[in-house]
C-alpha positions, 0 to 999 in steps of 0.5 A: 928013337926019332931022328934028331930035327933037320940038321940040329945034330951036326955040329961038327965042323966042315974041312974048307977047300978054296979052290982057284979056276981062273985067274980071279975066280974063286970057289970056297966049299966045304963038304956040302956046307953053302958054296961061296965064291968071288971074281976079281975085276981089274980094281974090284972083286965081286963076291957070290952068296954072303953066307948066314952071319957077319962072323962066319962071312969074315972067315971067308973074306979071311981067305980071300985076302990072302990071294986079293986086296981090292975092295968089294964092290959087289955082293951077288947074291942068287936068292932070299934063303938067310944063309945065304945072305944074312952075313952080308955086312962083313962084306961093305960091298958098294952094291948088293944085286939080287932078283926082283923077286929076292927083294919081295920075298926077303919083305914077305918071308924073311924074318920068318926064314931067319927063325927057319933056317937057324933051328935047322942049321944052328952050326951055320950061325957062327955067332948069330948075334953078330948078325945086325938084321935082314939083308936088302938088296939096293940093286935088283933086276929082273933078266940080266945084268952085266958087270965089265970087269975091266982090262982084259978080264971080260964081263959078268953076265947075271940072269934069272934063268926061271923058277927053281930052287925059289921064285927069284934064282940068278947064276952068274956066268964068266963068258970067258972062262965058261965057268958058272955059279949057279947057287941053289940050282945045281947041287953036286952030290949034294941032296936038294933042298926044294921046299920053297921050289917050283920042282915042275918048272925047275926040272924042266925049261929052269935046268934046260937054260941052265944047260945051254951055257955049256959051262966048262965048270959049276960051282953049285949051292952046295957040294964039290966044284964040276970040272969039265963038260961031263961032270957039269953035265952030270951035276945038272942031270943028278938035280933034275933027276932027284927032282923027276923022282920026286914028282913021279912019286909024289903024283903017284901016291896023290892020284892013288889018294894016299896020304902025305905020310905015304908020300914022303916013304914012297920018295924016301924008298925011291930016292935013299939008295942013290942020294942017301949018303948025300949032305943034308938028304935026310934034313931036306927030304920031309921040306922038300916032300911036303911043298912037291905035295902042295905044288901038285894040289895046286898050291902054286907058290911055297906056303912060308916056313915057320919054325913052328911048321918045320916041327909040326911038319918034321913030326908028322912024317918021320916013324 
């Protein structure tokens, strides 16, 4: 019997669990659902990731309400990937800030992303409908950023620490608290999703800046809140290593001239004992294996996923 497609076969519903880690700073996560969260400023919030419909993100503002009242002024949000963006209107932010580079792919693969990311993830669309189109950033930037949140509060730092989980990932970094959300970029026992990534630059100087800030608690794309040093670190080092095993193995079965097939069992082999069990191992692993195959052929930037490629890939490689 073959495996159902991606994640088209859950369907049921996550327990949500906001969690407070300052003063102002919220978490919202959901057993390995996409991660959102919001920082209070002295008369303003700021909210990270939009989640993948306008409905689904008014639940989320639903809960934020009841701890905060002032306006959002600004939608952060880290990369392109539609459900983490498509349910921006929700929010009638004064200002969405995002990458250069998150612009250029929401005009170059946005749509075809939409239709992507909504036959691997149908539960997410709560009333697709609702959506009114593609979100566009009216702000973006190409290092950093820094946003005064006013009083005694601090600032928000946003950076582009390098390619990763896309071309266009940004954290955004509370100095004060030492707190990080760092989208895509990190996951905490959560598998990753890498078929739109750069897994050689990611494993490497991408998560050594990540690192650096030394954050005292992350907030991932997707999976558990990391509190303190040893659990950020153990988030951090739990990426890079699925990301290691997977060119290890991957680079393998090409030097040997093997084939694309061989490569996704011999990834599966090597990574199922550890990260299995995991939210969405199963769904992302063909994705993820096929654009590592590419980026080692020499295919430096991710071929645009298709609904129809995600079948004809998915096919090909399961038994």
């Amino acid at each position: 019997m073959s495996k159902p497609f991606a994640s088209s076969a859950d369907l049921s519903e996550k327990q949500q669990c906001l969690e407070i880690l300052a003063d102002g700073v919220y978490a919202l996560t959901a057993e390995g659902d996409p991660n959102v969260g919001a920082i209070e400023g002295e008369d303003f919030v700021v909210c990270f990731e939009a989640l993948a419909t306008p409905v689904a993100a008014r639940e989320w503002l639903a809960q934020l309400r009841e701890h905060t009242n002032k306006p959002v002024k600004y939608l952060i949000l880290s990369h392109y990937h539609a459900v983490r963006v498509l349910g921006a209107s929700a929010f009638d932010a004064e200002v969405i800030i995002a990458h250069d580079r998150t612009r250029e792919l929401i005009a170059e693969r946005g749509k075809q992303d939409w239709a992507s990311e909504y036959g691997r993830m149908p539960r997410l669309f709560k009333d697709p409908d609702s959506i009114p189109g593609l979100t566009w950033p009216t702000q973006t930037f190409s290092d950093r950023v820094t946003i005064e949140l006013g009083g005694d509060r601090g600032d928000l730092v946003l950076e582009h620490v390098g390619r990763g989980h896309t071309e266009g990932d940004i954290v955004a970094w509370l100095p004060k608290h030492k707190i990080l959300f760092a989208g895509d970029l990190v996951e905490a026992q959560a598998a990753l999703y890498t078929g739109d990534a750069f897994h050689r630059e990611w494993s490497t100087t991408t998560l050594d800046r990540v690192a650096a800030y030394r954050a005292e608690a992350i907030i991932g794309g997707r999976g558990a809140v990391a509190h303190r040093r040893a659990a950020v670190d153990a988030a951090i080092d739990q990426t890079r290593h699925f990301l290691q095993v997977m060119l290890r193995e991957v680079g393998d079965v090409q030097t040997r001239g093997g084939t694309l097939k061989e490569a996704f069992q011999a990834t599966h082999d090597a990574l199922v004992d550890r990260y299995g069990g995991w939210p969405i191992f199963e769904h992302c692993l063909p994705f993820d294996v096929a654009r590592a195959w590419d980026e080692l052929s020499g295919i430096d930037r991710p071929v645009i996923w298709t609904a129809e490629r995600d079948r004809e890939v998915w096919n090909a490689l399961q038994d």
